[in-house]
N, C-alpha and C positions, 0 to 999 in steps of 0.2 A: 440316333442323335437328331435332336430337332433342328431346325434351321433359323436363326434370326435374322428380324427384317427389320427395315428401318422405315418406323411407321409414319416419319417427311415422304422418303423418296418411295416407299413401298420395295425398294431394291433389297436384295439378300447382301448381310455381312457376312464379309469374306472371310474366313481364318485369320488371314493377316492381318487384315481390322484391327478383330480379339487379339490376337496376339501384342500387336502394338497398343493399344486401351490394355492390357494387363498388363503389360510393360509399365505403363504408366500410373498405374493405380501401385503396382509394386515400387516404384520409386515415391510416390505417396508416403506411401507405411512407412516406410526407411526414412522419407524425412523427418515424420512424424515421431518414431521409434529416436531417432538422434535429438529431436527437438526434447523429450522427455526425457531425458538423461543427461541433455545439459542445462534444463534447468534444473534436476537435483541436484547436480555438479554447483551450480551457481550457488545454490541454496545451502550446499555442503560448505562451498568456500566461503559463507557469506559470515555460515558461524564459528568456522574456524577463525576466517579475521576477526570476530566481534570478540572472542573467544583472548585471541593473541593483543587485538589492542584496549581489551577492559581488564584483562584482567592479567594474564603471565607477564608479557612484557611490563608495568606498571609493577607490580609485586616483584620482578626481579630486581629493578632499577630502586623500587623500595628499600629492598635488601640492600642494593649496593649503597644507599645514600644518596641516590643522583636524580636530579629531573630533569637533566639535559647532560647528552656525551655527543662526539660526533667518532665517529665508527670507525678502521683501520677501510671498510668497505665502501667508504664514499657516505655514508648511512648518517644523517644529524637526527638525532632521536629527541623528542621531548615528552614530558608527562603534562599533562595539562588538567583542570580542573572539567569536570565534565558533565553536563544534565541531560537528561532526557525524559520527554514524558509522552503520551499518548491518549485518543480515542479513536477505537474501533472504528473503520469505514465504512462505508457500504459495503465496498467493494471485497473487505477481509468478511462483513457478516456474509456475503451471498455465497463464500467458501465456506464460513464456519459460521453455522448459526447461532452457537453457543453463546457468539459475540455479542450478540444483538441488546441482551438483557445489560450486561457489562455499559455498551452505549449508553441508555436509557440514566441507568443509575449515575454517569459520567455527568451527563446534562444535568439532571437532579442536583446532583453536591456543587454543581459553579453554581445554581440558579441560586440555591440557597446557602451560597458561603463568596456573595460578592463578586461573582464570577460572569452576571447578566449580559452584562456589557461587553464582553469577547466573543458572544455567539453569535453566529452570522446567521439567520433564517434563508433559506431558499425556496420559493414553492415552485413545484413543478406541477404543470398542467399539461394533460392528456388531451390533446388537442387531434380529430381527424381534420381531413382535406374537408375543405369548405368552412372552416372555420377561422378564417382569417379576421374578420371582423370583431370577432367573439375575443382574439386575444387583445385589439385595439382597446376594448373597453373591459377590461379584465380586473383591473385594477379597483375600481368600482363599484363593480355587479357581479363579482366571484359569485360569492354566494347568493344570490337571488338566483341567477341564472342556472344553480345548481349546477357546474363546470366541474369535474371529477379533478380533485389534486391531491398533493401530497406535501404536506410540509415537513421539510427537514431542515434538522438544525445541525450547523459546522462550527468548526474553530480552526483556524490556522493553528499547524503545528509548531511555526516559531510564538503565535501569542498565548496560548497554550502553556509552552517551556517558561516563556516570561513569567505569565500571570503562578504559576504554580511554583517558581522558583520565589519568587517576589514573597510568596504567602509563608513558605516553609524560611524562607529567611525573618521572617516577620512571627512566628512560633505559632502559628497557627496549624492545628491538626487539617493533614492531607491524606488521603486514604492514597497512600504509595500504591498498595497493588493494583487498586483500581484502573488507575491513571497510567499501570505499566514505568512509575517513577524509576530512575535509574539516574544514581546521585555516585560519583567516584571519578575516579581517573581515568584518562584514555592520552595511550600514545599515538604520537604523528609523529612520521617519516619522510624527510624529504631529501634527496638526495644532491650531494655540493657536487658543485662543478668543477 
């Protein structure tokens, strides 16, 4: 068995060292191993609620007639009218790159259906140490100075919900799946006191 040494002190580690560092790297993994499983848990319960307040609870309450009861269980239940819409993030394309294209074509259809005016541009620039000056006058001399960036274009997701509600109430064609459009009912639960 070879012997490790700790190439600071040059000293030999000790069994017990290893023993305690694998100790530790072992409750690593375990947290790791729990950390991964409750976010499938999260992600499991996430569509189950989405599941219970778009669609069963609302089609039950359909059925009954009712869009508001309040419950034998303390439970005040209401159906309410409901939008939602979407673009791709960054942050869901650098999980799923499939997204990326979806983005692109998203920006596309506001530019050219009235929609200019809700994007928020952001450039981000790639700045090392010693360039502080360089962002001073950034604004400027971008490009003369050839400064490596990235422009990206955002929307807020509540101006987003507005602007694409606005249009579909106004009978203008909306590429629903694009936009991930989700136009129906959703219940909320609040509980009396």
């Amino acid at each position: 068995m070879s012997v490790l040494v700790n190439p600071l002190t040059q000293q030999e580690i000790s069994d017990t060292e290893l023993r305690g560092l694998t100790e530790l790297v072992t409750m690593q993994m375990a947290a790791e191993a729990e950390l991964a499983i409750l976010e499938e848990t999260e992600k499991r319960t996430k569509e189950r609620l989405n599941k219970l307040q778009m669609e069963l609870v609302p089609n039950k309450m359909q059925e009954l007639g009712l869009t508001s009861i309040s419950l034998s269980n303390g439970a005040n239940v209401k159906v309410e009218d409901h939008f939602s819409a979407g673009i791709p993030t960054q942050e869901s394309i650098r999980k799923d790159v499939t997204k990326a294209g979806r983005r692109v074509e998203c920006f596309k259809w506001l530019k050219e259906n009235d929609g200019v005016d809700i994007i928020k541009s952001e450039v981000v620039i790639t700045l090392t140490k010693g360039q502080e000056k360089e962002l001073q006058r950034i604004a400027k001399i971008l490009e003369k100075n050839k400064v490596p960036f990235n422009l990206l274009d955002e929307v807020h997701w509540q101006t987003l919900r507005s602007f694409l509600k606005e249009q579909i109430q106004q009978g203008r064609d909306v590429p629903r799946d694009l936009f991930s459009v989700f136009e129906g009912k959703k219940s909320k639960i609040t509980i009396g006191k």
